[in-house]
One Martini backbone bead per residue (centre of mass of N, CA, C, O) as a GRO file, in nm:
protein
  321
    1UNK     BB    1   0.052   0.065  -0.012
    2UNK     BB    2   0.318   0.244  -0.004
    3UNK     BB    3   0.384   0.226  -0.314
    4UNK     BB    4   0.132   0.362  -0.406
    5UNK     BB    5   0.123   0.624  -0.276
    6UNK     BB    6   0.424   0.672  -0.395
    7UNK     BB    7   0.333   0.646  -0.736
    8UNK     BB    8   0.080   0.902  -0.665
    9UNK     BB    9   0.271   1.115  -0.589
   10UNK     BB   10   0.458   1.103  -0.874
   11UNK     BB   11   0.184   1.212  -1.051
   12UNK     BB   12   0.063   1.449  -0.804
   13UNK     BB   13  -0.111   1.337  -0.604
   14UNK     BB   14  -0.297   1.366  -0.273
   15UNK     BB   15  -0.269   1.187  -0.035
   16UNK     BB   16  -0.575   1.263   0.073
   17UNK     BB   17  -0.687   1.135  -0.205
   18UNK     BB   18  -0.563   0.849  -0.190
   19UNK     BB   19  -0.665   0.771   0.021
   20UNK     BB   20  -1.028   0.827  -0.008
   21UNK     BB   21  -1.001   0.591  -0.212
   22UNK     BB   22  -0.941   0.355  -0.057
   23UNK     BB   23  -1.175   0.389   0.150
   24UNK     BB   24  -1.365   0.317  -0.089
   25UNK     BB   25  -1.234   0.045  -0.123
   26UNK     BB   26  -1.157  -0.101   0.191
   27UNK     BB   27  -0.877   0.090   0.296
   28UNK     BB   28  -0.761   0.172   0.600
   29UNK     BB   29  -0.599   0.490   0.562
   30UNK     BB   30  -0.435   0.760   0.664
   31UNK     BB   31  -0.243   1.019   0.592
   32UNK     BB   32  -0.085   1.027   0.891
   33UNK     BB   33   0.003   0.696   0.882
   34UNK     BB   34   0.181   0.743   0.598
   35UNK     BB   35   0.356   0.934   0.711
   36UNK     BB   36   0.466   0.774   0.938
   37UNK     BB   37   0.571   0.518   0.827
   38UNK     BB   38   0.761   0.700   0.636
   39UNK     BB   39   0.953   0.772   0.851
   40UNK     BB   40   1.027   0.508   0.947
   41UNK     BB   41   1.246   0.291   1.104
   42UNK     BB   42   1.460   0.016   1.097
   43UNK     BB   43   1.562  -0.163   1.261
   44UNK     BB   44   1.848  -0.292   1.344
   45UNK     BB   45   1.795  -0.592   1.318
   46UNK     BB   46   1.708  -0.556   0.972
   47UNK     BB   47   1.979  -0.414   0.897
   48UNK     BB   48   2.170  -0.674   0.967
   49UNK     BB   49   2.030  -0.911   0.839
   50UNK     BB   50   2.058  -0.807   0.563
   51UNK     BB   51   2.356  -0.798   0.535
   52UNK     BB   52   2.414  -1.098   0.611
   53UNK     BB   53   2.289  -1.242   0.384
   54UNK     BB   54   2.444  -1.119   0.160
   55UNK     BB   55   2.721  -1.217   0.279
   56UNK     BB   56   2.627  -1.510   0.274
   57UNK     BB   57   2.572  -1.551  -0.055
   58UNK     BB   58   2.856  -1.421  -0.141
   59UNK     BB   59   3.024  -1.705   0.007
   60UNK     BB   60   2.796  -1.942  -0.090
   61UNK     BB   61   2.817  -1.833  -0.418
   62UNK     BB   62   2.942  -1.867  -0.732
   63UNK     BB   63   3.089  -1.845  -1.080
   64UNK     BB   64   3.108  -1.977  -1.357
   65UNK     BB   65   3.246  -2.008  -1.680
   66UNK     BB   66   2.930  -1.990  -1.791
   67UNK     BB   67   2.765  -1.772  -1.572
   68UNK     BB   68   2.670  -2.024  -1.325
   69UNK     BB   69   2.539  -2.064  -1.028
   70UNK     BB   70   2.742  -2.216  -0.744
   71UNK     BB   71   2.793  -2.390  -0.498
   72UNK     BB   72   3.044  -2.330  -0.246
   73UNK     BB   73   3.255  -2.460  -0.032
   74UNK     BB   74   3.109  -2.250   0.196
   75UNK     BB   75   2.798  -2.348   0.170
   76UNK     BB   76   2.874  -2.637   0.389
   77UNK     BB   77   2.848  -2.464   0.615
   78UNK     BB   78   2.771  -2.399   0.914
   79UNK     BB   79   2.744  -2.169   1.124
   80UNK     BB   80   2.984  -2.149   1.286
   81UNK     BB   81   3.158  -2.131   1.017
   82UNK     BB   82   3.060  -1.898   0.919
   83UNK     BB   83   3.092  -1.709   1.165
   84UNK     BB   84   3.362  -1.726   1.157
   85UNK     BB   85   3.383  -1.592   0.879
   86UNK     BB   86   3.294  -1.369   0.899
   87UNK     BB   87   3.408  -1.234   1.096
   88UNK     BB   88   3.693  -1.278   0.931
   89UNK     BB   89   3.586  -1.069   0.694
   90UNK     BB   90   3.333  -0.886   0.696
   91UNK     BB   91   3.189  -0.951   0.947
   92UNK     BB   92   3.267  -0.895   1.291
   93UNK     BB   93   2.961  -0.843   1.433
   94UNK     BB   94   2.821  -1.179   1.372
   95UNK     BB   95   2.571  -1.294   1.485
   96UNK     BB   96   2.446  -1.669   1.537
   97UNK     BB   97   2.153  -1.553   1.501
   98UNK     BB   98   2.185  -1.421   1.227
   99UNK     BB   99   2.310  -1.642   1.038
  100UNK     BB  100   2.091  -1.858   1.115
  101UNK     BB  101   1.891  -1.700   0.936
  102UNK     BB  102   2.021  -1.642   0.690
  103UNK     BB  103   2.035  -1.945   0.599
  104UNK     BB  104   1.753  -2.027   0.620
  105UNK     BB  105   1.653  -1.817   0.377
  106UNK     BB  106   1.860  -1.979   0.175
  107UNK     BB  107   1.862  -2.292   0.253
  108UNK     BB  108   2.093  -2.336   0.481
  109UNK     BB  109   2.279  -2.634   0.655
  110UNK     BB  110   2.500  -2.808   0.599
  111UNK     BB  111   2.693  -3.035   0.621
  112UNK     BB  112   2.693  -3.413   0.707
  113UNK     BB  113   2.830  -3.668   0.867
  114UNK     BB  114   2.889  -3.992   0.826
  115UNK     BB  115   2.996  -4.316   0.904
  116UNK     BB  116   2.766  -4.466   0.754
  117UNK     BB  117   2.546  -4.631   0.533
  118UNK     BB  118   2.156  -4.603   0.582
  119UNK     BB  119   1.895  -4.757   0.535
  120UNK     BB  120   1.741  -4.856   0.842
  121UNK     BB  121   1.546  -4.622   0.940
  122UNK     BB  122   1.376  -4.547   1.228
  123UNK     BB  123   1.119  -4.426   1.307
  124UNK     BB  124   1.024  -4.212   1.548
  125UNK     BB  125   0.770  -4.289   1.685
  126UNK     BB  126   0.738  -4.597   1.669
  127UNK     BB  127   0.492  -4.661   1.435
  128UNK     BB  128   0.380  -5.001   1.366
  129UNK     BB  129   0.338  -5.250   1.202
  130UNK     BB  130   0.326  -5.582   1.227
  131UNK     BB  131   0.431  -5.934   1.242
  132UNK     BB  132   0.276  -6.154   0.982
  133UNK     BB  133   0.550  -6.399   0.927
  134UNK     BB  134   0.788  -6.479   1.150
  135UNK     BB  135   0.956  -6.618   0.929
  136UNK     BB  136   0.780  -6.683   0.687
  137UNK     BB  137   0.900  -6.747   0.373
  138UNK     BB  138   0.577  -6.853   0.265
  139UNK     BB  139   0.375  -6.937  -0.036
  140UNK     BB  140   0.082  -7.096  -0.188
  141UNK     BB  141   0.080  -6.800  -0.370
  142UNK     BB  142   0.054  -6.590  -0.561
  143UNK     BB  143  -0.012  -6.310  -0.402
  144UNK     BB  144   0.085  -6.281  -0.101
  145UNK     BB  145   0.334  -6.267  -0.049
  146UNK     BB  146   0.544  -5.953  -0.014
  147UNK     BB  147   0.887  -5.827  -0.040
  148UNK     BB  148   1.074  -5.587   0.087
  149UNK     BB  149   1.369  -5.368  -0.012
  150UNK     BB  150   1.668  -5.167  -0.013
  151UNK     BB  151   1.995  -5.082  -0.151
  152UNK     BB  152   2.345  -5.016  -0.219
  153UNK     BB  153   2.572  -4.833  -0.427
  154UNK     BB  154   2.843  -4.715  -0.573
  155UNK     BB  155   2.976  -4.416  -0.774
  156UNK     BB  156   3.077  -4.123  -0.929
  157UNK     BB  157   2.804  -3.952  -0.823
  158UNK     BB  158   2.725  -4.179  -0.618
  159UNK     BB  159   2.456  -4.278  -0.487
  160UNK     BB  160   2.262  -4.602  -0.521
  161UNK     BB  161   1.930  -4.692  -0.483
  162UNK     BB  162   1.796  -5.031  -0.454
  163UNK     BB  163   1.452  -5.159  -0.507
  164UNK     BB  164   1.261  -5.429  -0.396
  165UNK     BB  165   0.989  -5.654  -0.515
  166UNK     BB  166   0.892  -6.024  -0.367
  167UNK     BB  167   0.762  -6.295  -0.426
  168UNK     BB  168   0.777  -6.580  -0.232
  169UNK     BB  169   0.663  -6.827  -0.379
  170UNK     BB  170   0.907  -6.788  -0.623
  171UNK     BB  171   1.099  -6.535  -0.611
  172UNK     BB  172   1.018  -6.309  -0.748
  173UNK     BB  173   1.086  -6.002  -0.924
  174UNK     BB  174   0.793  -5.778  -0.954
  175UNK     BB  175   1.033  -5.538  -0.897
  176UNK     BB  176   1.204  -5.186  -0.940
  177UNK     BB  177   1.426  -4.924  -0.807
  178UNK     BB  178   1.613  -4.623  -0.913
  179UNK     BB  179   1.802  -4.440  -0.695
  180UNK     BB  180   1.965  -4.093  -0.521
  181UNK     BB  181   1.718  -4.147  -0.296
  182UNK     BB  182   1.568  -4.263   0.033
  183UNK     BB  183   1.292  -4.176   0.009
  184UNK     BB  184   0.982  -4.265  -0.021
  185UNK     BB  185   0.942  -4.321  -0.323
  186UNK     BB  186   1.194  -4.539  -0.349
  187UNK     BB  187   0.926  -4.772  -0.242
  188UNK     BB  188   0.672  -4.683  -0.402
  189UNK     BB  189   0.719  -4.719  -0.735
  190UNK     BB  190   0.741  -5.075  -0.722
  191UNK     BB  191   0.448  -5.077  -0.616
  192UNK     BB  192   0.329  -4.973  -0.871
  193UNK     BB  193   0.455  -5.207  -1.054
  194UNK     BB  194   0.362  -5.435  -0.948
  195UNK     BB  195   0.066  -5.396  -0.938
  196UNK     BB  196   0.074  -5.354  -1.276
  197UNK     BB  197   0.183  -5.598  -1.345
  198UNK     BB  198  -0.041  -5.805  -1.237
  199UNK     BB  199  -0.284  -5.688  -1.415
  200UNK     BB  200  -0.110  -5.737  -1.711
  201UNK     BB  201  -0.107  -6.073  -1.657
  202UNK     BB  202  -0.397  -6.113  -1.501
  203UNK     BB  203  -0.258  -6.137  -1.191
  204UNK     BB  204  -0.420  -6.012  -0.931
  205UNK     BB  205  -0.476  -5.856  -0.634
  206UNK     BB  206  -0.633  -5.940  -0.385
  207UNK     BB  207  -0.822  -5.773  -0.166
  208UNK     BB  208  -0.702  -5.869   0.164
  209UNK     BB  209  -0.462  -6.112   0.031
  210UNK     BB  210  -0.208  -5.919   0.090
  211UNK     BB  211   0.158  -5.911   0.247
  212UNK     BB  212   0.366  -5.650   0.289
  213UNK     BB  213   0.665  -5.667   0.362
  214UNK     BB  214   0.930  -5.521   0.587
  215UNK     BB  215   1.107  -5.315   0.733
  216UNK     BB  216   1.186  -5.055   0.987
  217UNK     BB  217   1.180  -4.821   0.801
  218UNK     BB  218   1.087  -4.507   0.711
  219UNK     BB  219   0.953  -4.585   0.427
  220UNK     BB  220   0.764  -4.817   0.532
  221UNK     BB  221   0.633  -4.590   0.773
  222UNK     BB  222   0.479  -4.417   0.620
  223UNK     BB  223   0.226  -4.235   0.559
  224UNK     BB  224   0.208  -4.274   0.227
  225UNK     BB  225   0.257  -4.618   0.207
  226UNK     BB  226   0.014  -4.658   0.456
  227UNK     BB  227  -0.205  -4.556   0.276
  228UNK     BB  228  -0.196  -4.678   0.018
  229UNK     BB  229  -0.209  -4.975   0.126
  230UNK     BB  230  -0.489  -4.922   0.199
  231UNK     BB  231  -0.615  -4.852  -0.060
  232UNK     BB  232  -0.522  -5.158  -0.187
  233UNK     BB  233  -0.572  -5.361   0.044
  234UNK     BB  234  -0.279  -5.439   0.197
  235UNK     BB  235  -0.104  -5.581   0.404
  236UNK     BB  236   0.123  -5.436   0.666
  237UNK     BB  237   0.441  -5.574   0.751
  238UNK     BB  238   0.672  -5.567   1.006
  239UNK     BB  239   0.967  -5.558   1.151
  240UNK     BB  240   1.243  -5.555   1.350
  241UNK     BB  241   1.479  -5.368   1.487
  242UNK     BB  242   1.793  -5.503   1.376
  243UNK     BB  243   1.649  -5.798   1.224
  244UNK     BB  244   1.734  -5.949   0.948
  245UNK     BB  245   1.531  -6.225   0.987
  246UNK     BB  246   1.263  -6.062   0.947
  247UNK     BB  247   1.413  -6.027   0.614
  248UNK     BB  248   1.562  -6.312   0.499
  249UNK     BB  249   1.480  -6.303   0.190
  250UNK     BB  250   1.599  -6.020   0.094
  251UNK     BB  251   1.895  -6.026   0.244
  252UNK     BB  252   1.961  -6.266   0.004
  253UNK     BB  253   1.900  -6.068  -0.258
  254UNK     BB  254   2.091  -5.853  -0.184
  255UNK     BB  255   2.322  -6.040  -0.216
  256UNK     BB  256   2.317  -6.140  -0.480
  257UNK     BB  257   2.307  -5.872  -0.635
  258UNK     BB  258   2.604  -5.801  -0.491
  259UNK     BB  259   2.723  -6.002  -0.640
  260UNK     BB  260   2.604  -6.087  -0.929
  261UNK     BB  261   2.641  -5.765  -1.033
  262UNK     BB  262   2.789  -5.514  -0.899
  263UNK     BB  263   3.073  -5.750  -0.846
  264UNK     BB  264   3.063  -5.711  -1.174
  265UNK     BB  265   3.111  -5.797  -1.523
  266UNK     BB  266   2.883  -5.872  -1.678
  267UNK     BB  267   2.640  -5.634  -1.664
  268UNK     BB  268   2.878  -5.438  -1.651
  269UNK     BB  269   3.131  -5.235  -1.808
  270UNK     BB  270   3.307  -5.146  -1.586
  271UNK     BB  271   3.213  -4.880  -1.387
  272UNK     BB  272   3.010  -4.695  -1.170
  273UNK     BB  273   2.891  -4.336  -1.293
  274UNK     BB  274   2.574  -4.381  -1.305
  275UNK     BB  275   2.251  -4.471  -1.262
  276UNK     BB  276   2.259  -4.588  -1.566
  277UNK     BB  277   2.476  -4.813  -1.497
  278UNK     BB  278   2.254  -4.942  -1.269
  279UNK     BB  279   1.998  -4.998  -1.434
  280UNK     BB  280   2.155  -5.183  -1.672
  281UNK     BB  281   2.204  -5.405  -1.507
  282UNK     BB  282   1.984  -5.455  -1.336
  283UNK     BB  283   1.784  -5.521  -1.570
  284UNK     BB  284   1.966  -5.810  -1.659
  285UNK     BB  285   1.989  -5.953  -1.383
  286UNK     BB  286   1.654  -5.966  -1.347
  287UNK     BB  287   1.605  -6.143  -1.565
  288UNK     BB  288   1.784  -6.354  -1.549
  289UNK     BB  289   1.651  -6.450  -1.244
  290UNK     BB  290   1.365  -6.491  -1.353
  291UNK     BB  291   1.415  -6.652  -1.649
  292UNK     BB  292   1.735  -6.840  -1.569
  293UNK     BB  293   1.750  -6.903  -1.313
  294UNK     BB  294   1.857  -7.152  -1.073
  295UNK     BB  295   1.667  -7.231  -0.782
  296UNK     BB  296   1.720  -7.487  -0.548
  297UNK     BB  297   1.408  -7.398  -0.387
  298UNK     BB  298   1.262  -7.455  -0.711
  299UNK     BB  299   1.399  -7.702  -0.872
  300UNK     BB  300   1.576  -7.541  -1.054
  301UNK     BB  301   1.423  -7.301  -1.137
  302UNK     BB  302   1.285  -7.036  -1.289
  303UNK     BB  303   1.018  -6.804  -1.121
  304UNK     BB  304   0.849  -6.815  -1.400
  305UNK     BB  305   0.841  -7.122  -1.432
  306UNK     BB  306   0.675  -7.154  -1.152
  307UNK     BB  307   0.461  -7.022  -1.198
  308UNK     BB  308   0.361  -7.151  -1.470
  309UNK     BB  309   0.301  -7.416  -1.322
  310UNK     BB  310   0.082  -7.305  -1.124
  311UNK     BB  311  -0.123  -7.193  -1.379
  312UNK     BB  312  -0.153  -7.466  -1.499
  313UNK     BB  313  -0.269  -7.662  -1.277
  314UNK     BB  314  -0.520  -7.465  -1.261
  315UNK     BB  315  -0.586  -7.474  -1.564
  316UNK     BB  316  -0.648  -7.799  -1.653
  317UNK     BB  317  -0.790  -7.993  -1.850
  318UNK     BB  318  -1.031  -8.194  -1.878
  319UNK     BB  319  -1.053  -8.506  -1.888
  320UNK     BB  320  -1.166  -8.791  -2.018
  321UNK     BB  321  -1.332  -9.053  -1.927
   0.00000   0.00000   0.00000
């Protein structure tokens, strides 16, 4: 309103006539007040808040030789090494106080250091559904119990997550998906790939006979795949946190998928170095594993030879008298 009144004033106009037309509009406001207003000075706070942000931007973000802005090696500082960095360069007088604002406005949050890669971090609240499987990881046909994990794997562009979901019936891997991030999307998308697959084979998830189990990762228990889960009516099993047997048909094929993929040159020659060369190995592991692979649990036969068995049994045409 100050921008306004100020603009038409720049035009000739009396500012008690443009007050008496806004009030006129339903914008109550005086001309004493715009007068007031128009005088005030900003707070010492909003004015050193602001030089900090300028000082903060200035040196978290620097300039390629293409005149694209990138951040700099000094916007990975978090609050105390920048306010140290300010303090020591550019602004002496820099308290913690306005740096941690003036971050946050930024988006800057520091980098932090971790000590190895974790992919089961369990939910804050603690609340997850029950193990409805027991370590019982055996199912009379296709489309009862499907378990999930994803693992991850180094490449020269950083890390990539590799989540599966497998069929128990028959150990087929009926999705997959990789990833550069952990959020909950990396374990929705193969839900949703898994499903999508088995009603285009003709063999859908029956609602209310199906249960999707996996470990206790902060990706399984959140709000968006447990509300997904009841919407496709799916029962929901978790096992126990830190306890690799409650999903121990996963972590033995986490490790097959890790032997037999990521640590040869079979499925990719020469080593990974972006998201495409995991995506690409792991297209031609998933398929041999599905379709050449022998498994000595299912008598020596790839997974979906032995579904295809099962489905031949029920469809059997009946024999003459």
């Amino acid at each position: 309103m100050l921008a306004f009144i100020d603009e038409q004033r720049g035009q000739g106009r009396a500012v008690e006539s443009v007050c008496r037309v806004l009030r006129e509009q339903g914008c109550q406001i005086a001309a004493r007040t715009y007068r007031k207003w128009r005088s005030a000075r900003p707070a010492a706070r909003t004015i050193t808040d602001a030089q900090v942000v300028d000082a903060v931007r200035t040196v978290a973000w620097t300039t390629d030789v293409h005149g694209r802005r990138k951040l700099a090696p000094e916007g990975l500082y978090g609050r105390r090494k920048m306010t140290a960095l300010l303090r020591g360069s550019t602004m002496a007088g820099a308290s913690a106080g306005s740096v941690d604002r003036a971050m946050r406005l930024l988006g800057l949050s520091g980098v932090r250091r971790d000590v190895k890669v974790r992919t089961t971090i369990p939910a804050k609240d603690g609340k997850r559904a029950g193990d409805l499987l027991d370590r019982d990881f055996s199912a009379a046909a296709p489309n009862k119990v499907w378990v999930t994990d994803f693992t991850y794997c180094r490449t020269w562009a950083g890390w990539v997550y590799v989540a599966f979901i497998v069929d128990v019936f028959a150990q087929r891997i009926v999705a997959w998906h990789a990833s550069t991030s952990k959020q909950t999307e990396l374990v929705m998308v193969p839900l949703r790939m898994a499903l999508w697959e088995r009603d285009r084979e003709g063999q859908p998830a029956v609602p209310g006979e199906l249960i999707h189990h996996s470990d206790a990762g902060s990706q399984y228990t959140s709000i968006l795949l447990t509300e997904h889960l009841a919407l496709e009516e799916i029962l929901p099993s978790i096992g126990s946190v830190g306890d690799a047997y409650d999903n121990a048909l996963m972590e033995s094929i986490n490790g097959l998928y890790k032997a037999e993929c990521i640590r040869t040159t079979v499925f990719h020659d020469g080593p990974y170095k972006t998201i495409a060369d995991v995506e690409f190995a792991t297209a031609g592991w998933v398929d041999w594993y599905n379709n050449r692979r022998l498994h000595s649990t299912l008598g020596n036969v790839p997974p979906i030879k032995f579904e295809q068995a099962h489905y031949a049994t029920l469809n059997r045409e009946p024999q003459p008298a």
